[in-house]
C-alpha positions as CSV (number, residue, x, y, z in Angstrom):
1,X,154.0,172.9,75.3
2,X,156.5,170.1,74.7
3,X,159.0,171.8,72.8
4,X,159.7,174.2,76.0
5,X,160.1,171.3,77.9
6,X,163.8,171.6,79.4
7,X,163.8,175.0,78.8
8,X,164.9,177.2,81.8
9,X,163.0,180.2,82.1
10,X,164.3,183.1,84.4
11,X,162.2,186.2,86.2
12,X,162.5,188.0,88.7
13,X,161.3,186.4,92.5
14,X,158.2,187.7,93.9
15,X,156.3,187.1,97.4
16,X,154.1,184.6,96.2
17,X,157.0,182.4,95.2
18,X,158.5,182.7,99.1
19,X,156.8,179.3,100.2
20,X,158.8,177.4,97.4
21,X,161.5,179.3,97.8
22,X,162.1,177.9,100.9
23,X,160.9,175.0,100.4
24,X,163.4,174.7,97.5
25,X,166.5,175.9,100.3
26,X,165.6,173.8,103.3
27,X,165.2,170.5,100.8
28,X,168.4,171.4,99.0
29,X,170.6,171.3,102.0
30,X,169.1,168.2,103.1
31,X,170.0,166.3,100.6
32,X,172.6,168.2,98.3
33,X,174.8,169.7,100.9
34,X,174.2,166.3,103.0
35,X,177.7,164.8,101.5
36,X,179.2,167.6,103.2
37,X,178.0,168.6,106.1
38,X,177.1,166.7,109.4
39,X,173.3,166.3,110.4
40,X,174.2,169.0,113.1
41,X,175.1,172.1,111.0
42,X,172.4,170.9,108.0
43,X,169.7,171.3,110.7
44,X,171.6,174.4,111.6
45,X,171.6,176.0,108.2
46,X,168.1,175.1,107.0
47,X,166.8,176.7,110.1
48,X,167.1,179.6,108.0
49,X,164.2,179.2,106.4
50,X,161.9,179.8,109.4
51,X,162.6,183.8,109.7
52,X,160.4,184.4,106.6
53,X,161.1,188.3,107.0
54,X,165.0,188.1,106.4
55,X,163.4,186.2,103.2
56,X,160.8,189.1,102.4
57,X,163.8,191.7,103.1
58,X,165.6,189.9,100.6
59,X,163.0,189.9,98.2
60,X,162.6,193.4,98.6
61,X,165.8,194.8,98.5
62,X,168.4,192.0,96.1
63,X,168.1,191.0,92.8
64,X,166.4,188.3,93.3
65,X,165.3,185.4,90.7
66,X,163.7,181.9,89.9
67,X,164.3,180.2,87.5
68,X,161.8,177.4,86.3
69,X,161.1,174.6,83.9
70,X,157.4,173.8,83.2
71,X,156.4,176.3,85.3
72,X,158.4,174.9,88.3
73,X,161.0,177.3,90.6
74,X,164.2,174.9,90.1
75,X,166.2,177.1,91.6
76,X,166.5,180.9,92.8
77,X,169.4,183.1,93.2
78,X,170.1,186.7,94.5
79,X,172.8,189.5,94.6
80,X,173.0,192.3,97.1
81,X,173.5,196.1,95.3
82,X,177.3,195.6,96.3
83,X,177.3,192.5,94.2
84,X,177.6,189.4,96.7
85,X,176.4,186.7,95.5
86,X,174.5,186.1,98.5
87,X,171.7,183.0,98.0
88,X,172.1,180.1,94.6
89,X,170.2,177.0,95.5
90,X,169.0,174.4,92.9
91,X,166.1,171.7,93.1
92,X,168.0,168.4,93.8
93,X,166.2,166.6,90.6
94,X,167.6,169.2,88.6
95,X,171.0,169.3,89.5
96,X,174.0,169.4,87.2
97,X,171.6,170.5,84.1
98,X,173.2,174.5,83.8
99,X,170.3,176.1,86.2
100,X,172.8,177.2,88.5
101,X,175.0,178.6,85.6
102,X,172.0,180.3,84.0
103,X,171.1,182.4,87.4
104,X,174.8,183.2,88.2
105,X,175.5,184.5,84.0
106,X,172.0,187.2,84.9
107,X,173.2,188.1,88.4
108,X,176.8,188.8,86.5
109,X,174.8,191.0,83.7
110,X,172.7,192.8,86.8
111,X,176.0,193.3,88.0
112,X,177.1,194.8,85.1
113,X,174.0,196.9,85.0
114,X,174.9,197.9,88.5
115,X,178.6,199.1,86.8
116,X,180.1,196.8,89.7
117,X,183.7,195.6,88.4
118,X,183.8,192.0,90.7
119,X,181.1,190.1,92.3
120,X,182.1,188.4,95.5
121,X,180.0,185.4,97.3
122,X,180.8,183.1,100.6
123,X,181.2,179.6,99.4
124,X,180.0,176.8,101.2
125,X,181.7,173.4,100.4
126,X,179.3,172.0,98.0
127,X,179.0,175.4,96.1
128,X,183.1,176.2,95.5
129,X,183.9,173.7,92.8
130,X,181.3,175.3,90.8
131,X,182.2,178.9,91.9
132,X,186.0,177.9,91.3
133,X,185.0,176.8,87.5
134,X,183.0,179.9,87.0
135,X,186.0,182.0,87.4
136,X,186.1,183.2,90.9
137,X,189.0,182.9,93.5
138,X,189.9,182.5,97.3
139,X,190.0,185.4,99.3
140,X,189.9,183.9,102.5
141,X,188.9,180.9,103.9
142,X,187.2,181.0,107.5
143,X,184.9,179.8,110.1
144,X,181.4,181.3,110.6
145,X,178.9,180.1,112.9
146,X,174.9,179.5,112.6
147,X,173.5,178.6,115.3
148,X,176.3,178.5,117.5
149,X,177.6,175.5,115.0
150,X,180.8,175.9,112.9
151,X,180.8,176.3,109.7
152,X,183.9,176.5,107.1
153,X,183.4,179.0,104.3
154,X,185.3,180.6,101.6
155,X,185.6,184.3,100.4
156,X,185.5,183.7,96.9
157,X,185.7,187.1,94.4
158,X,185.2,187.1,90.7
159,X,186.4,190.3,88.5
160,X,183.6,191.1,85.6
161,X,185.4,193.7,83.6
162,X,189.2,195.3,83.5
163,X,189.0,197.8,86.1
């Protein structure tokens, strides 16, 4: 059991894993996206969490996959059949350790899979460095709202294959 320690194991997302799941979101913007955001639009965006069957359509429908250490979700990602890039949260003890990167190189193979020649996602402020050093661009950069409270995103686009 101690040598897999570390080790970051990916599968797909089922129901049973929708309580941490959430958990997982509505604790990561609280405290990771908290350097960027106001108090305001986090409470606005982890409000998310509380429609459970946008979640469970999600599930359902996206690729949609955890990844965990020891038996722990540390983080979960998904991508639509058009290939956005739609949800990548990670734990905030396991930040900065390649989690994120893991998920985002099997959603890029599912895209693959899927014969999709670019994947596109909408950035939050936290999220874009990493998307930015991953090899995506700026599309557009714009103001949605959750919530009724503004929220500045970027269109960010990454080509997987010559086209």
């Amino acid at each position: 059991h101690c040598m897999t320690k570390g080790i970051t194991f990916i599968r797909t997302a089922t129901q049973s894993d929708l309580s941490l799941i959430l958990h997982l979101f509505t604790d990561t913007i609280l405290n990771v996206n908290a350097a960027d955001y106001t108090r305001e639009q986090l409470n606005a965006w982890s409000s998310a969490a509380a429609n459970k069957d946008v979640w469970l359509t999600k599930l359902e429908q996206d690729y949609f996959i955890v990844a965990l250490i020891d038996e722990e979700i540390t983080g979960f990602a998904s991508l639509t059949n058009e290939g956005a890039v739609d949800l990548l949260y990670v734990h905030k003890e396991y930040q900065r350790k390649g989690i994120a990167a893991s998920l985002l190189r099997q959603l890029e193979q599912k895209a693959n899979a899927l014969g999709l020649n670019e994947i596109t996602t909408d950035a939050s402020i936290t999220a874009y460095p990493f998307f930015l050093k991953h090899g995506f661009y700026v599309t557009e950069e714009y103001v949605k709202q959750r919530n009724g409270v503004d929220f500045l995103n970027r269109k960010m686009k990454k080509r997987l294959r010559l086209g």
